[in-house]
C-alpha positions, 0 to 999 in steps of 0.5 A, a space after each residue: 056696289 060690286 068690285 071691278 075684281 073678285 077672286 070669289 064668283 058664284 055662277 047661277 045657271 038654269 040647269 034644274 039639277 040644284 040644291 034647295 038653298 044657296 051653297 055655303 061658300 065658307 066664312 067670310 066668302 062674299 062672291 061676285 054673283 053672275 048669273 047665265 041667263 034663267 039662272 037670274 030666277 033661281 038668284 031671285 028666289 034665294 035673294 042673291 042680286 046678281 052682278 050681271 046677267 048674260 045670255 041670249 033670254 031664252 030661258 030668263 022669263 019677263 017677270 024676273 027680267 023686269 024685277 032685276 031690271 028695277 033693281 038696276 041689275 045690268 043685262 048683257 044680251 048676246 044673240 041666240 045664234 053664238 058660239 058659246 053656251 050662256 054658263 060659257 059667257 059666264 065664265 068668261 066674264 068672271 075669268 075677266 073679273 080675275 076670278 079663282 075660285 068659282 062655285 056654279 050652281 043650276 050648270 047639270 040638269 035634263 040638258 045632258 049636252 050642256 052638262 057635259 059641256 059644263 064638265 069642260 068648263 071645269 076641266 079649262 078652269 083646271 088648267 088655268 088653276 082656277 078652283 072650281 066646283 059644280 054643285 048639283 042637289 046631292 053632289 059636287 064636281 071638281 076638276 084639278 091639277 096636283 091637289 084637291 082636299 074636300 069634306 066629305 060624309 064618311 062612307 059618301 062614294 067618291 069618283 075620280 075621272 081622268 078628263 085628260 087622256 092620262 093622269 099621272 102620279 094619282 095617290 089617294 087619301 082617307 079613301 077605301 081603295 088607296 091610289 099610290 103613283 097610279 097612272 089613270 087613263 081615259 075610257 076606264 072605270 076603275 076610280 068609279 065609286 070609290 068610298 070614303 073612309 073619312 071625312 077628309 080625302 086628299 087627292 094628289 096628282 103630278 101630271 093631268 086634268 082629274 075630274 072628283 065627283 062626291 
């Protein structure tokens, strides 16, 4: 039922941070469903049968354990004791798909440790020019290198973050203060609440990792 290649994957994570509804993908998206761990819960509630779980099963309860098992949903379970996160794993697994492009959801919440840690995963995406976004309920995190155009409310703040310790060549469009060739540099807030004065922005760099949060 599920293609060995996917270019489109969506991550279900358990972080309690997430939207009310599943994330609009676009027309004629049909991603490959993973789910890291408990995320196999929030699958269940939105009626999106996972391809796959992976984790250790420390936050997957028994109940939807069993009901996705019914349903002949694999399991792939690691030991608790493991180098890497269960969203980590996930993300391994759909680079292995040939992933590019790949939404997660339920990857922010109270877990400050592992929200951070998931801003890596995007900025390793990045540089395998992987698109990727992060959504949360009421925003969304990319990371990139040389472009990003986004839909964005007018007037909606929009933040720019270096994660590598320059980026270089920032120009800005449809925002209220306009970046031209700027070199951004870890350890500032200067791009901290932009605001957007359209509902399109363009965001181009020429050398680095940025990090848009809207």
């Amino acid at each position: 039922m599920y293609p060995s290649i996917s270019r489109d994957v969506l991550i279900i994570g358990s972080g309690d941070d997430v939207p009310s509804h599943p994330p609009n993908l676009g027309e004629g998206y049909q991603p490959l469903v993973v789910c890291a761990d408990g995320g196999a819960s929030l699958a269940r509630k939105w009626g999106m049968r996972p391809a796959i779980v992976i984790g250790d099963q420390d936050s997957l309860d028994e109940e939807t354990r069993e009901y996705w098992q019914e349903y002949g949903v694999p399991f792939f379970r690691v030991p608790s004791e493991k180098d890497e996160t269960d969203l980590d794993l996930a993300v391994n697994y759909a680079l292995r798909q040939g992933a590019r492009r790949i939404t997660i959801v339920g990857g922010w919440g109270s877990r400050i440790d592992h929200s951070l840690g998931n801003v890596e995963l995007l900025f390793r995406l990045a540089q395998k020019q992987v698109e990727n976004v992060l959504i949360t309920k009421g925003q969304q995190l990319s990371a990139f290198i040389g472009a990003f155009r986004a839909q964005v409310p007018k007037g909606s703040y929009v933040s720019l973050i270096p994660l590598s310790e320059e980026v270089r060549g920032v120009t800005t469009q449809g925002l209220r203060y306009p970046l031209v060739q700027a070199t951004l540099s870890k350890g500032s807030t200067l791009t901290i609440s932009n605001i957007a004065e359209q509902e399109e922005i363009l965001l181009t760099s020429d050398e680095g990792v940025l990090l848009v949060v809207y």
